[in-house]
C-alpha positions as CSV (number, residue, x, y, z in Angstrom):
1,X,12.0,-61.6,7.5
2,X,8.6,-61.9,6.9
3,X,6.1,-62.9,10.2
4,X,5.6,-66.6,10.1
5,X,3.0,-68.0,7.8
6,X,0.0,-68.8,8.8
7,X,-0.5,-72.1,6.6
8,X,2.8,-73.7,7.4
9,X,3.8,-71.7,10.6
10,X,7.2,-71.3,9.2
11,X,9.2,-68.3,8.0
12,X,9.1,-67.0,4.6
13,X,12.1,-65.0,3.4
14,X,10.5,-62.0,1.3
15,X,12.1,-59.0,-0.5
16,X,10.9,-55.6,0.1
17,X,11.1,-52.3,-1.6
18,X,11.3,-49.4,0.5
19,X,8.3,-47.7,-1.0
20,X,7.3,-43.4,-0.5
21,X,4.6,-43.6,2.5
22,X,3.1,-40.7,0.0
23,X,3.2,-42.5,-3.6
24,X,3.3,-45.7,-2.8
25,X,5.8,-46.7,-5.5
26,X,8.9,-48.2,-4.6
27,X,12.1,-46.0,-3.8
28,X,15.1,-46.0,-6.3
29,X,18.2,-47.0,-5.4
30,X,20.8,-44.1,-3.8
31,X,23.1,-43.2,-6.1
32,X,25.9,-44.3,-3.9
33,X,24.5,-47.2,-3.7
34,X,24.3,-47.4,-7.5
35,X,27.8,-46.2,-7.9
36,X,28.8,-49.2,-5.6
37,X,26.4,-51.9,-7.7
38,X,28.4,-50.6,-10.7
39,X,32.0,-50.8,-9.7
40,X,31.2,-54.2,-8.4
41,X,29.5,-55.0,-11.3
42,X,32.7,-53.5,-13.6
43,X,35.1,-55.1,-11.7
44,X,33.6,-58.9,-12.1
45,X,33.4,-58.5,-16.0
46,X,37.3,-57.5,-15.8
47,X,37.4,-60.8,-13.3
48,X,35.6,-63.1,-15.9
49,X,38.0,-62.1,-18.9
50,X,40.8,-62.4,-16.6
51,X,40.0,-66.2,-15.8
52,X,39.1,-66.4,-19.8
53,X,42.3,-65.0,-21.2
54,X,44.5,-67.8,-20.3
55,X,42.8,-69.9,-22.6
56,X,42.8,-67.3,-25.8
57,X,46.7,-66.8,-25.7
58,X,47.3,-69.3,-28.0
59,X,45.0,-69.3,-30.1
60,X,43.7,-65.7,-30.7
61,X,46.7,-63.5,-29.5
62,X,44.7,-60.1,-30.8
63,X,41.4,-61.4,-28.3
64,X,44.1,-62.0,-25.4
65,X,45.0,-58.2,-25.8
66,X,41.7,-57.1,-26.0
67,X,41.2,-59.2,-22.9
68,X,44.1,-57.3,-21.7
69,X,43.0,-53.7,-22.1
70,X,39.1,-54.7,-21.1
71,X,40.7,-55.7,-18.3
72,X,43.5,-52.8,-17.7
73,X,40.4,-50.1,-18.1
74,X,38.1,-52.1,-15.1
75,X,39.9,-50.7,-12.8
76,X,39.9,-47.0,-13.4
77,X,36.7,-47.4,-14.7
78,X,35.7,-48.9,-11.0
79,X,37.6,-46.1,-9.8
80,X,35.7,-43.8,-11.8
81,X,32.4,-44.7,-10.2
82,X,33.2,-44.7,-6.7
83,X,34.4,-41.3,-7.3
84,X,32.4,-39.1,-9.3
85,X,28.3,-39.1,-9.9
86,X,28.6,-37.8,-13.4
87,X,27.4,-38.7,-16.6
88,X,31.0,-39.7,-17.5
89,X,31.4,-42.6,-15.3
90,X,27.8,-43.9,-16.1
91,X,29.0,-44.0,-19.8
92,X,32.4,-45.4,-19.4
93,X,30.8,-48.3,-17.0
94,X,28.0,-48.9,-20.4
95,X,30.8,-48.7,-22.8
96,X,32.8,-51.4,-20.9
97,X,29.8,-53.4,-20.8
98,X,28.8,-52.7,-24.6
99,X,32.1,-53.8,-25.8
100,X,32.4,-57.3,-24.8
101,X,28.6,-57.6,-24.8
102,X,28.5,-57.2,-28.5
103,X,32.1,-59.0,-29.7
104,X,30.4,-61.9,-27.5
105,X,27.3,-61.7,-29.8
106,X,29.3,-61.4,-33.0
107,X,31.9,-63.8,-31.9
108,X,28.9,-66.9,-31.7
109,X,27.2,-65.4,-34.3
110,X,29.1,-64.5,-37.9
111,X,32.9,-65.3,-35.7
112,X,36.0,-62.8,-35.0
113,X,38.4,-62.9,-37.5
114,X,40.5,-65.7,-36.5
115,X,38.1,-67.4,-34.1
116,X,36.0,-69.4,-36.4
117,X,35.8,-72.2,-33.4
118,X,34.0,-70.5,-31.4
119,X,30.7,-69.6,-33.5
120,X,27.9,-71.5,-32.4
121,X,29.4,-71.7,-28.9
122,X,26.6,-70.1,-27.1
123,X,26.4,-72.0,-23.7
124,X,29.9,-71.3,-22.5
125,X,30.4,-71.2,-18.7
126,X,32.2,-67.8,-18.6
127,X,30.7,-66.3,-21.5
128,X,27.2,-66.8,-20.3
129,X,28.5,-64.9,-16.9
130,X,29.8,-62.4,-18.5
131,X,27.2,-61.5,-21.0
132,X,24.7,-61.4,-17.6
133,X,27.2,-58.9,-15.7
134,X,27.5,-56.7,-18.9
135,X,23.7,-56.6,-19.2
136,X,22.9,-56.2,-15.8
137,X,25.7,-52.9,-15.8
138,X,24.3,-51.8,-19.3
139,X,20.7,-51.6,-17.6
140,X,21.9,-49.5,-14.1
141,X,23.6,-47.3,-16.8
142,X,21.1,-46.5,-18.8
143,X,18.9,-45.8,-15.9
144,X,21.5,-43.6,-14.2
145,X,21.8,-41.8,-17.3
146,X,18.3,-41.2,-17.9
147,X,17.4,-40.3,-14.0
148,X,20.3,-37.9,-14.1
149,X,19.1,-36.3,-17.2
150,X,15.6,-36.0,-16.3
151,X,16.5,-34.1,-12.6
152,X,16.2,-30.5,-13.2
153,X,20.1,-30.1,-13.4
154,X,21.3,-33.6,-13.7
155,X,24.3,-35.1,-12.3
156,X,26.7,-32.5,-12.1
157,X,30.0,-33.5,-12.7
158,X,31.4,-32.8,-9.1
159,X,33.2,-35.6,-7.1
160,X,31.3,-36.6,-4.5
161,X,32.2,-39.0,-1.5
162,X,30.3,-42.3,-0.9
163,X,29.1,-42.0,2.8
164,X,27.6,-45.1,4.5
165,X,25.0,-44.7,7.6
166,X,27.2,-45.3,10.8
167,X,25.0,-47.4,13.2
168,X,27.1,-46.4,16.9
């Protein structure tokens, strides 16, 4: 919280970056931290096509499958993350996100054969969630990729544990 203002006298909620006292540019992330955003982040796009399958069944029984193993591979993916700071599980958490990210785009744009219906369809609810999820996990991949690869070493490929400050 911010001190209260001195034109309203009432409290402004602000956001801060931690920023280096010797830069002055804003601190990045941890990468447990970032390991954490990203499982989250891969487990809600295995959410979304979970509530969206029900409905593709029917209709498109190859998409339900897809669904299915999108869905199936969150979880180790997730897993992945939590565990290990590699380059590995940066990449498999952009290539979940890439896959449904693009047959979305294709799937409005030119269709998926057997789902003509749904060209044209760019507003829907779910789809418009998960196409922000994807992006938002294609973006902290990429930028854990390239900040691994431009530390002198890079993430090795070691497990490492995700410890969280203990406040007594």
């Amino acid at each position: 919280m911010q001190a209260p203002s001195q034109s309203n006298q009432g409290y402004v909620a602000t956001l801060v970056l931690p920023v280096d006292p010797a830069s002055g540019s804003p601190i990045a992330i941890s990468e447990n931290a970032a390991r954490l955003l990203g499982a989250i982040a891969v487990l809600a796009i295995g959410l979304i096509h979970i509530l969206d399958a029900a409905g593709t069944y029917d209709s498109t029984r190859w998409i339900f499958w897809a669904y299915m193993a999108l869905i199936a591979a969150s979880v180790p993916v997730a897993l992945l993350l939590l565990n290990s700071a590699s380059r590995l599980a940066w990449a498999a958490a952009a290539g979940l996100a890439a896959g449904p990210f693009v047959a979305y785009l294709w799937s409005r744009s030119v269709g998926l054969p057997g789902d003509a219906p749904d060209i044209g369809n760019w507003l829907c609810t779910l789809g418009m969630a998960a196409l922000f999820v994807e992006a938002v996990l294609l973006g902290l991949s990429a930028t854990r990729l390239l900040l691994a690869r431009s530390r002198p070493g890079g993430v090795t490929g070691t497990r490492t544990r995700m410890t969280f400050p203990h406040n007594p």
